[in-house]
C-alpha positions as CSV (number, residue, x, y, z in Angstrom):
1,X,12.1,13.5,-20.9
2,X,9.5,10.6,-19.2
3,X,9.4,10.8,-15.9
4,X,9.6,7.7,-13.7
5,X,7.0,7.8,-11.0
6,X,5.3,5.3,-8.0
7,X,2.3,6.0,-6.9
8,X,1.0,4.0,-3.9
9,X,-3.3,4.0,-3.5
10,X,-5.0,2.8,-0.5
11,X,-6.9,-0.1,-0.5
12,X,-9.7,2.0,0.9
13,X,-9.9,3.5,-1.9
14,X,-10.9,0.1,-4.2
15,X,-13.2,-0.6,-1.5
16,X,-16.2,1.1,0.2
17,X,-19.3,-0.2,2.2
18,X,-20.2,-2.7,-0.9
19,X,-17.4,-5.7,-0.8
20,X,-18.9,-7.1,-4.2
21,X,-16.4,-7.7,-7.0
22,X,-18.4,-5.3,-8.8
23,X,-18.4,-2.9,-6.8
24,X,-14.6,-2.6,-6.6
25,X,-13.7,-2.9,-10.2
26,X,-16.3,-0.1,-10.5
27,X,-14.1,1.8,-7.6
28,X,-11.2,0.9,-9.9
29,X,-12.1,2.4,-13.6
30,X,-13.1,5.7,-11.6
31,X,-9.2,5.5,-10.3
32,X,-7.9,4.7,-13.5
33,X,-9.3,7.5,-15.0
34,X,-7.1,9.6,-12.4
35,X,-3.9,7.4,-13.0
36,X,-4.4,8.1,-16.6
37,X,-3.7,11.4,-16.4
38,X,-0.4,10.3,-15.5
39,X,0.3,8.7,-18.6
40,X,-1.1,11.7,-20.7
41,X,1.6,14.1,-19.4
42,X,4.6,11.1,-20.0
43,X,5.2,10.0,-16.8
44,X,6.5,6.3,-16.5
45,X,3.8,4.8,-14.2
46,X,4.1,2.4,-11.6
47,X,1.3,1.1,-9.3
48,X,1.3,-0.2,-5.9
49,X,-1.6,-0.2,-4.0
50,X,-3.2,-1.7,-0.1
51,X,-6.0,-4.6,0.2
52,X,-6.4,-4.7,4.1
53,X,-10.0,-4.2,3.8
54,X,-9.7,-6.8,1.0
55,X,-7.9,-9.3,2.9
56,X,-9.6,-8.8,6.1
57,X,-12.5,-10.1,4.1
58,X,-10.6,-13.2,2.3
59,X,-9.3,-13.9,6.0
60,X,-13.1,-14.1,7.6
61,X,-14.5,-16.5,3.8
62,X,-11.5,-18.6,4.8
63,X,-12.3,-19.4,8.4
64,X,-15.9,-19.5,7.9
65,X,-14.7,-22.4,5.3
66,X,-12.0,-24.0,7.3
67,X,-12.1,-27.5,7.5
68,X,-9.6,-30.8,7.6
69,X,-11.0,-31.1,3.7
70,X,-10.4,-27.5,3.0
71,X,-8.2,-25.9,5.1
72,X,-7.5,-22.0,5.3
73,X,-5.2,-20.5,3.7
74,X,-2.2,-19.4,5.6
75,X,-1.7,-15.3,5.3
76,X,1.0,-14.5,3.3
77,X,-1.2,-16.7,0.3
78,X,-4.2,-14.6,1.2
79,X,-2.5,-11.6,0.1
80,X,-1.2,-13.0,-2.9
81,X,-4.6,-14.0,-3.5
82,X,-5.7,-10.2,-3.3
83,X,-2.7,-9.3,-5.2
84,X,-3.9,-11.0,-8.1
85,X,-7.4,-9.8,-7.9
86,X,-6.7,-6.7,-7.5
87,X,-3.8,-6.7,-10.0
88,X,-6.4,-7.9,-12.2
89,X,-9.6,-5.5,-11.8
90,X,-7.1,-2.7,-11.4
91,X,-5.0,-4.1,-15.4
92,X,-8.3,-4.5,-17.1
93,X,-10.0,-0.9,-15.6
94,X,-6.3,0.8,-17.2
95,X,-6.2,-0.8,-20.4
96,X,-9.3,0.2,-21.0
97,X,-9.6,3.6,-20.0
98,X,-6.1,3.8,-22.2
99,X,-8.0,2.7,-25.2
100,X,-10.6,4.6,-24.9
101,X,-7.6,7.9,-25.0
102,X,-6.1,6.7,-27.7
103,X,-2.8,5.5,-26.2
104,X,-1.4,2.4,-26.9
105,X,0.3,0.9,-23.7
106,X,0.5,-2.5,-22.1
107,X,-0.2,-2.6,-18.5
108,X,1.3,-5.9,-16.3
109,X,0.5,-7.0,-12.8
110,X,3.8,-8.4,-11.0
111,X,2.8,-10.9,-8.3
112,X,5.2,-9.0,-5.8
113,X,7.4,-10.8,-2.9
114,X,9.0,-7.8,-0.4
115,X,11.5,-9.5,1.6
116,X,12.0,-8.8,5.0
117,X,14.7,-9.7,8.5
118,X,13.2,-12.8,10.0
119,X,15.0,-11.2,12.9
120,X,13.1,-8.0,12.9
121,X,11.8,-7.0,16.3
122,X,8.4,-6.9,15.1
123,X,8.1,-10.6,14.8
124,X,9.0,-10.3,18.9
125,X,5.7,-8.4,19.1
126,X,3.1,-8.9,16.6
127,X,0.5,-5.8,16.8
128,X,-1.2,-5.9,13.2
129,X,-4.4,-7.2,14.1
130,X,-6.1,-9.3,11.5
131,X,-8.8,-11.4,10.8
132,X,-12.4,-11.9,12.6
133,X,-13.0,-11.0,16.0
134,X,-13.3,-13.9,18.3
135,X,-14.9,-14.4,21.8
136,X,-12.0,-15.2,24.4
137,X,-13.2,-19.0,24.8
138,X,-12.5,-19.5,21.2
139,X,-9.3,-17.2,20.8
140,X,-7.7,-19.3,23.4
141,X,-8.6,-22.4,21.8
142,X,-7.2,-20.8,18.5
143,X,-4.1,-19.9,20.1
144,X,-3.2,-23.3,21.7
145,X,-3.9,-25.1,18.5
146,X,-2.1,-22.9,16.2
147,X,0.2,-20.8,18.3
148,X,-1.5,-17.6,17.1
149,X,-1.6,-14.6,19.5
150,X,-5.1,-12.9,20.3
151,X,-5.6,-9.2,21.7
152,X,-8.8,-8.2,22.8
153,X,-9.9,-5.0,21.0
154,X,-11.9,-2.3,22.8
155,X,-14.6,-4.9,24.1
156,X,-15.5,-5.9,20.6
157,X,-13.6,-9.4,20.9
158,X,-10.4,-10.8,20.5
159,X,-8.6,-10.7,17.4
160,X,-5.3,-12.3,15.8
161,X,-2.6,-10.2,15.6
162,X,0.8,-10.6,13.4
163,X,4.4,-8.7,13.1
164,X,4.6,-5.9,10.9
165,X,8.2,-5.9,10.0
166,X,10.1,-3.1,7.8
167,X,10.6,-4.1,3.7
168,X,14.3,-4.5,3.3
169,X,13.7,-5.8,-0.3
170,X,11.6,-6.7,-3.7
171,X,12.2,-9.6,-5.5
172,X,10.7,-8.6,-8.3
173,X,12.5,-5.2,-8.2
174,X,14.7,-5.8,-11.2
175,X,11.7,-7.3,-13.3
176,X,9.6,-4.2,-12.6
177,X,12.3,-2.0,-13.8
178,X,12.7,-4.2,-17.1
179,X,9.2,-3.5,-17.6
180,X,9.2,-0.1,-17.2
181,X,12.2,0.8,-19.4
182,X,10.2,-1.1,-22.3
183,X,7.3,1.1,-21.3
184,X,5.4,-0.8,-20.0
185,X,2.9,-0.1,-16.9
186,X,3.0,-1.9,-13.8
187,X,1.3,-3.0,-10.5
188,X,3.2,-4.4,-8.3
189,X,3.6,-5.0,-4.1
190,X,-0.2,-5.1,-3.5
191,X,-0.8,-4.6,0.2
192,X,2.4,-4.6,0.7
193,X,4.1,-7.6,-1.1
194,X,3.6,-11.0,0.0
195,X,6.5,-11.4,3.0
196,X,8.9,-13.4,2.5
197,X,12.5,-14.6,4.5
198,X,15.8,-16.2,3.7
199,X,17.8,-16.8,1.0
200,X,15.5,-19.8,-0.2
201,X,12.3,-17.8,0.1
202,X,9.6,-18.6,2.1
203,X,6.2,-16.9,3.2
204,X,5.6,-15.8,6.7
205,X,2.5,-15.0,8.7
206,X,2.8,-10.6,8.5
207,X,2.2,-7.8,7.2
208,X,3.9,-5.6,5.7
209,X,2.7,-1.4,5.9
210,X,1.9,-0.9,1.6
211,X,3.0,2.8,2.0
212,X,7.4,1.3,3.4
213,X,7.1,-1.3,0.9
214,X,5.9,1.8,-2.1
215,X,8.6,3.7,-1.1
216,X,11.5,0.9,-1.3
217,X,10.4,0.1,-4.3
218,X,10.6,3.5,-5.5
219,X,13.8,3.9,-4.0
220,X,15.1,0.1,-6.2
221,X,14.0,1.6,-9.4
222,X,15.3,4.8,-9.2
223,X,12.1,6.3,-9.3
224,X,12.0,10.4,-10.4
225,X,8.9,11.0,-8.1
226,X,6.7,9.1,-4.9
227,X,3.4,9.6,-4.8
228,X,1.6,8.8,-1.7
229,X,-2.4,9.0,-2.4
230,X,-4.7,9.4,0.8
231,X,-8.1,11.0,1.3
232,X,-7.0,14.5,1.6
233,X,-5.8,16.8,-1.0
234,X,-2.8,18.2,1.8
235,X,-1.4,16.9,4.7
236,X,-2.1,19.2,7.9
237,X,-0.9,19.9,11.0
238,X,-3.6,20.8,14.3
239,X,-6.2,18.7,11.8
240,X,-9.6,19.5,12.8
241,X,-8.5,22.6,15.1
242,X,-9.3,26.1,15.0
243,X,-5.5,26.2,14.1
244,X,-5.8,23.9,11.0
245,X,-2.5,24.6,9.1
246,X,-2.2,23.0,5.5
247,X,1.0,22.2,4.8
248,X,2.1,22.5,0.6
249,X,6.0,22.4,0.5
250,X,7.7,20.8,3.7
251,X,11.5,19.5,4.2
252,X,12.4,16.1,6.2
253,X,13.9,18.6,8.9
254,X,10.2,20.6,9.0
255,X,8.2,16.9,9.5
256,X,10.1,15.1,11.3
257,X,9.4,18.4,14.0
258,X,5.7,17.9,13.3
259,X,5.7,14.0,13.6
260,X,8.1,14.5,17.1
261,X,5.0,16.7,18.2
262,X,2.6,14.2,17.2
263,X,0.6,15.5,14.6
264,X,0.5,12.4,12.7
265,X,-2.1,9.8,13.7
266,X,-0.4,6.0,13.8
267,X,-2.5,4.1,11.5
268,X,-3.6,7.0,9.3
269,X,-1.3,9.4,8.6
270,X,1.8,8.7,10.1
271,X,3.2,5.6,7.7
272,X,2.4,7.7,5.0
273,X,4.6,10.8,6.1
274,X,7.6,8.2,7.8
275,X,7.5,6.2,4.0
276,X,7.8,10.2,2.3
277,X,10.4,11.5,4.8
278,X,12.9,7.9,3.8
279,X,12.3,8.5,0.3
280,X,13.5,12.1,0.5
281,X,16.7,11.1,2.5
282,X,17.3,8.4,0.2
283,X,16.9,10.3,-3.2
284,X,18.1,13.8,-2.3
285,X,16.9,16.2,-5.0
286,X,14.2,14.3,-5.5
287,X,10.2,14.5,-4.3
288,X,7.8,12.5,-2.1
289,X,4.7,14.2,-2.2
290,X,1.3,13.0,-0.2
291,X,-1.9,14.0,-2.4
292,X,-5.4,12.8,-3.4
293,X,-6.0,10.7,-6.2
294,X,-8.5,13.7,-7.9
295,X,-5.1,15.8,-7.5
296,X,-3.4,13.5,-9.8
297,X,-4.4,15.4,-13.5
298,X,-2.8,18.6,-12.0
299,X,1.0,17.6,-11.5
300,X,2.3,19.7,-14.2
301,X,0.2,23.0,-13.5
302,X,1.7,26.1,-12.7
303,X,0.6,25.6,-9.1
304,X,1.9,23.1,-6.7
305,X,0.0,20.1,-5.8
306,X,-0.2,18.3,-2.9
307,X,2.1,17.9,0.3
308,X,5.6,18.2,-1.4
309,X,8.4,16.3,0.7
310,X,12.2,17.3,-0.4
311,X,15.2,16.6,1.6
């Protein structure tokens, strides 16, 4: 029986020091290769994947640009401008590293809208910071002209900084799942989802953490397995100490304990563990599990693979 799996890859990993389009679809067929492996041993695959690096870098082309002629683009377009070029390089790299293994599948990228509380305390203090840095002159000429708020960042400037808020749904959730039950392959909620509020949607300025919005979206379609791809092959505990501990098989009891001792770096780790630990409690009997992407061809050998995360 086909299992139905979500597997969530950094946007790090599509980008490196080289920000060329070339250079990322290039990143991209080396990961396909990987997610392909996937599809060899049945399981249903769907994609999600970050672009902060990506947008970051749409952010700075669009202020270098802005003008009353052409005018930036607000954020919640940026990333549905990444969305779709990364949606594309990352559908063309798949489809063809699935024809060149013989296996006739379609693969779709699903412009994604995550919707979120307007109300959501992180709106009441924005820490994501975005954007290029500015010097403190123009931030707070920024900031009175478009109500943004600046933080300075460890002497290397100011920078614009936006709310964060928790995905409390996908739009596109019941779409994605149509797709999937007719077999088809899907990428979808691209750094995130583009962040929408209301009933009558409507984009707001935030972002929204890509590993919370993998794992509701896992949670909507019912998903069999989470996959949450970082640079490491385990999650440890004491990284980098003369007690290094890999862990393989954890419950949510065991890493809640480790992340309550503060194992877990904030913007590294930590998401990534918080997004497995939900899944687990929402799907009992089911598995998160945190791995590298060259892990991804040995899922179904005798030995386990990965951090597994189980309720």
């Amino acid at each position: 029986m086909e299992k139905k799996v979500v597997v969530a890859l950094g946007g790090n990993a599509i980008l490196s020091d080289d920000a060329s389009a070339q250079a990322q679809q290039e990143a991209l067929i080396t990961t396909s290769k990987y997610l392909v492996n996937l599809v060899k041993e049945n399981y249903k695959l769907i994609i999600s994947h970050g672009n902060g690096p990506q947008v970051g870098n749409l952010l700075l082309q669009q202020q270098a640009a802005n003008s009353d002629k052409n005018p930036a683009m607000p954020l919640d377009t940026c990333v549905a401008m990444t969305q779709g070029s990364i949606g594309y390089w990352l559908a063309n790299a798949m489809t063809n590293e699935l024809k060149h293994e013989g296996i006739q599948k379609e693969v779709a990228t699903i412009l994604t809208q995550v919707i979120v509380d307007e109300n959501d305390e992180a709106f009441k203090n924005p820490t994501k910071p975005i954007g290029p840095f500015l010097t403190e002159e123009v931030a707070k000429e920024e900031a009175k002209i478009t109500g943004a708020i600046f933080k300075e960042d460890a002497g290397r400037g100011y920078q614009k900084v936006v709310a964060s808020p928790k995905p409390i749904g996908i739009h596109e959730a019941k779409t994605i799942n149509t797709l999937v039950a007719n077999d088809v392959i899907t990428i979808s909620c691209g750094g995130g989802g583009i962040p929408v509020v209301g009933q009558e949607l409507k984009g707001v300025e935030a972002v929204i953490d890509k590993d919370f919005a993998s794992e509701k979206l896992a949670h909507l379609v019912k998903a069999d397995m989470f996959i949450v791809l970082t640079g490491v092959d385990n999650v440890y505990i004491n990284y980098g100490k003369e007690n290094e501990q890999k862990l393989t098989h954890v419950t949510v009891e065991e890493l809640e304990v480790y992340k309550s001792e503060g194992h877990f770096a904030p913007g590294s780790m930590l998401p990534k563990i918080e997004a497995a630990i939900q899944f687990a409690k929402n799907n009992p009997g089911k598995q998160a599990i945190i791995t590298s992407l060259e892990c991804l061809g040995e899922l179904n050998s005798a030995e386990e693979v990965g951090t597994i995360i189980t309720l």
